[in-house]
N, C-alpha and C positions, 0 to 999 in steps of 0.2 A: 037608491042613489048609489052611487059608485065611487071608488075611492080617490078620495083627495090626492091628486097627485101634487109630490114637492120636489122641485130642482135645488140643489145646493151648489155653489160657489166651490169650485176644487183649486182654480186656478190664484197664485198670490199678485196683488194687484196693490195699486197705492189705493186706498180707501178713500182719497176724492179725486181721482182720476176716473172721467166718462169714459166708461166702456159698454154700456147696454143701453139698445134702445128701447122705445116704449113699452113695444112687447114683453122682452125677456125681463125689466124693469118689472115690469106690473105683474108679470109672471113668478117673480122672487118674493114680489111682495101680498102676492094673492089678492089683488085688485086688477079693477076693470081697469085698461088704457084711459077710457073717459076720464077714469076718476084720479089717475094723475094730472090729467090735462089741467082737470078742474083746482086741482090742488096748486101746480102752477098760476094760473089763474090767480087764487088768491095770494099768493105769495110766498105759500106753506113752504114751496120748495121751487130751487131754483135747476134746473140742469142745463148741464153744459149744451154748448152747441158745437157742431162739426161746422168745419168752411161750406157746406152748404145747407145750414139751419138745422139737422136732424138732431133731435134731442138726444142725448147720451146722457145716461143716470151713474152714477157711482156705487161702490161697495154704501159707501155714508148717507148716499140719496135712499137708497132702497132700506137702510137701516133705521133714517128719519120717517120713510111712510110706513116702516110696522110699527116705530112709535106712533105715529098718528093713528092709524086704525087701530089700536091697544088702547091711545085716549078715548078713543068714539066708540067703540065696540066695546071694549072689557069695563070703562070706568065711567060710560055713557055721556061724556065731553062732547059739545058741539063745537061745531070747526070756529065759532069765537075765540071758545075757551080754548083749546090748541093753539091758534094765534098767539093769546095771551099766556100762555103757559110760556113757546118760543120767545116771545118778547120777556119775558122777565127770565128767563135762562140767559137770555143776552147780556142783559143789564145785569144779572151777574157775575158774569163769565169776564165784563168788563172792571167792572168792582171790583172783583178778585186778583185783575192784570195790575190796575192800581194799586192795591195794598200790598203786591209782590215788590212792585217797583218802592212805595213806600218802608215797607220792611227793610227791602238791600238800603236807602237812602239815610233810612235810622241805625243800618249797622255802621254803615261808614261815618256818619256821625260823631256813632258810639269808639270806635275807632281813632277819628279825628280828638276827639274830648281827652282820651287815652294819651294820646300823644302829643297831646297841648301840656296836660297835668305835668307828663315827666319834662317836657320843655319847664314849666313853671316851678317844678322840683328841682332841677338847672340852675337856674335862673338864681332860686332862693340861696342855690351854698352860696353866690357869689355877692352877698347883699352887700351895702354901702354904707358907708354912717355918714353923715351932713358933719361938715366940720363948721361950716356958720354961714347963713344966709348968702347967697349968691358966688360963693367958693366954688371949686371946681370938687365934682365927686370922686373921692376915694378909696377905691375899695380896701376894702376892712384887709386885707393878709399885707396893704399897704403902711398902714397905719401905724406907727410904733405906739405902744402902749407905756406911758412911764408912771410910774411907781407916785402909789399915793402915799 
């Protein structure tokens, strides 16, 4: 057998911007063309298209099918379990958007609570005394106090 040849990525690119077709795609990532096609197919991976249909793969695309043939080949995953592996990386990925946005929502909260209390701290130097049922309220630095 003869040596494995590997191409490497020199060039910096946005890492989900299509720039490789099938070829050089499958080529990065050491599979057949078929076996992206096929992958597509299932859903595994989506690539870009050009204004006249040519698939273009990304730095991201060709770095999800070495994940994929890493699940199938090193840790012997069928392409279900892969599916399902992506589906619950999603549903986390979303979970965690959630709990980011819940976090900031509990800080400001926390925040808001903060800034209620010294309003209510406020509030208290300036307390009232009822001088008798349906009077008008006075505050207490009003009050004259006389001598018992």
């Amino acid at each position: 057998m003869g040596a494995r040849r590997t191409t490497r990525i020199t060039a910096r690119v946005q890492g989900d911007r299509g720039v490789f077709m099938i070829s050089v795609a499958a080529e990065l990532a050491e599979m057949h063309p078929q076996t992206l096609r096929m992958y597509e197919a299932r859903g595994l991976i989506e690539p870009q298209r050009s204004p006249k249909g040519t698939r273009l793969y990304s730095q991201d695309d060709v770095a999800r099918l070495r994940r994929i043939q890493e699940m199938t080949a090193e840790l012997g995953m069928n392409l279900a379990g892969v599916e399902r592996v992506f589906e619950l990386e999603d549903k986390l990925e979303r979970l965690q958007r959630k709990v980011d946005v819940l976090e900031q929502r509990a800080g400001a909260l926390q925040d808001e609570i903060v800034r209620l209390e010294e309003v209510r701290r406020s509030v208290r130097a300036e307390i009232v005394r009822y001088e008798a049922p349906g009077t008008a309220l006075i505050p207490i630095r009003h009050v004259r106090r006389t001598p018992r």
